[in-house]
C-alpha positions in Angstrom: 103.5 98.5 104.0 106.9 97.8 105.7 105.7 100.0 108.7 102.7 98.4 109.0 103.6 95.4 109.6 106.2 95.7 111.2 103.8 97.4 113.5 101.1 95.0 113.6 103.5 92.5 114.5 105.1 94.1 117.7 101.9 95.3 118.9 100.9 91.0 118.7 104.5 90.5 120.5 104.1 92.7 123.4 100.1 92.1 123.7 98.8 91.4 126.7 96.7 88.1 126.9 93.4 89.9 126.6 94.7 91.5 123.5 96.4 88.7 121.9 94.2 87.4 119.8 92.6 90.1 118.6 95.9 91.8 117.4 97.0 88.2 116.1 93.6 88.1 114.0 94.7 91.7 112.8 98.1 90.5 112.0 97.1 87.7 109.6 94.6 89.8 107.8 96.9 92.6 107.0 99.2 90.1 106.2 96.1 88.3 103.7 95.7 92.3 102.6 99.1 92.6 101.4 98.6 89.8 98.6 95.5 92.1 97.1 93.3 89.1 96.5 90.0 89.8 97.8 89.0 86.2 98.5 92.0 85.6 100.1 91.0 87.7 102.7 87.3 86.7 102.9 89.1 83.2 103.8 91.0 84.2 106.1 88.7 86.4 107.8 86.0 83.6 108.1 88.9 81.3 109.0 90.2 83.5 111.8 86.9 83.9 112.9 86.4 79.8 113.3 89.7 79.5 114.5 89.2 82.1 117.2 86.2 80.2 118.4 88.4 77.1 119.1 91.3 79.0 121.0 88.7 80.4 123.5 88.3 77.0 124.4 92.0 76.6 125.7 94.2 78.5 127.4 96.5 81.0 126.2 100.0 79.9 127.6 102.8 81.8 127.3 105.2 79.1 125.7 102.5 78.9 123.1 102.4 82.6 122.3 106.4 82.8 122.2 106.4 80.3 119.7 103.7 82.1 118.0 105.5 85.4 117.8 108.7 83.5 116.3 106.9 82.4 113.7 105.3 85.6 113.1 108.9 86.5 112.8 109.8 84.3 110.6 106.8 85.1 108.0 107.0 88.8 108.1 110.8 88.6 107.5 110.4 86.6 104.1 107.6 89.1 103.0 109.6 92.2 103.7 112.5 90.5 102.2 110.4 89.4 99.1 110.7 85.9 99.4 107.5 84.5 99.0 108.5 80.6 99.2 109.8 81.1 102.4 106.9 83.1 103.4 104.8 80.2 102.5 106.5 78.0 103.9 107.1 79.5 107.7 103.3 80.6 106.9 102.3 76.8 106.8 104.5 75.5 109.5 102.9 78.6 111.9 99.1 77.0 110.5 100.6 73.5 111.4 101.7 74.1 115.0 98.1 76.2 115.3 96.6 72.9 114.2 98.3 70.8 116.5 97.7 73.3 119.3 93.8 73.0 118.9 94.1 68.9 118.2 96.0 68.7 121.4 93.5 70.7 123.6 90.3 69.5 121.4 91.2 65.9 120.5 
């Protein structure tokens, strides 16, 4: 599991812009996979799959996808160090700046 994601998450880092958000979708899945609930990752499939309908409508800026990848960091680190309050809550500020991201570009 460790290797895996640890894996999944530096294939994301050093993705090239035409592979981001695939490998970012496949991040977040395995990272829904790990919890074992099955309807959590129906939701976040069908969420991903929403979601990655709105990013294709802005453009994929490198600032953006730092930021991204830090808090990618930031998540996987509290999972592989068992802390799942801090995973929760770098997982919900990464959602947060997503959101803001897409109101920004959207409206």
């Amino acid at each position: 599991v460790r290797v895996a994601l640890q894996d999944a998450h530096e294939q994301t880092s050093g993705a090239k812009p035409d592979d981001y958000r695939r490998l970012d979708s496949r991040l977040h899945l395995l990272i829904a996979e790990l919890t074992g609930s099955e309807k959590l990752i129906a939701e976040v499939a069908y969420s991903r799959m929403r979601v990655n309908e709105l990013l294709d409508n802005i453009p994929l800026l490198p600032p953006n996808i730092a930021h991204s990848n830090e808090q990618h960091e930031k998540i996987i680190t509290a999972i592989l160090k068992g802390n799942p309050l801090a995973a929760q809550s770098a997982m919900r500020d990464h959602l947060a700046g997503s959101a803001a991201l897409l109101r920004g570009f959207l409206g």
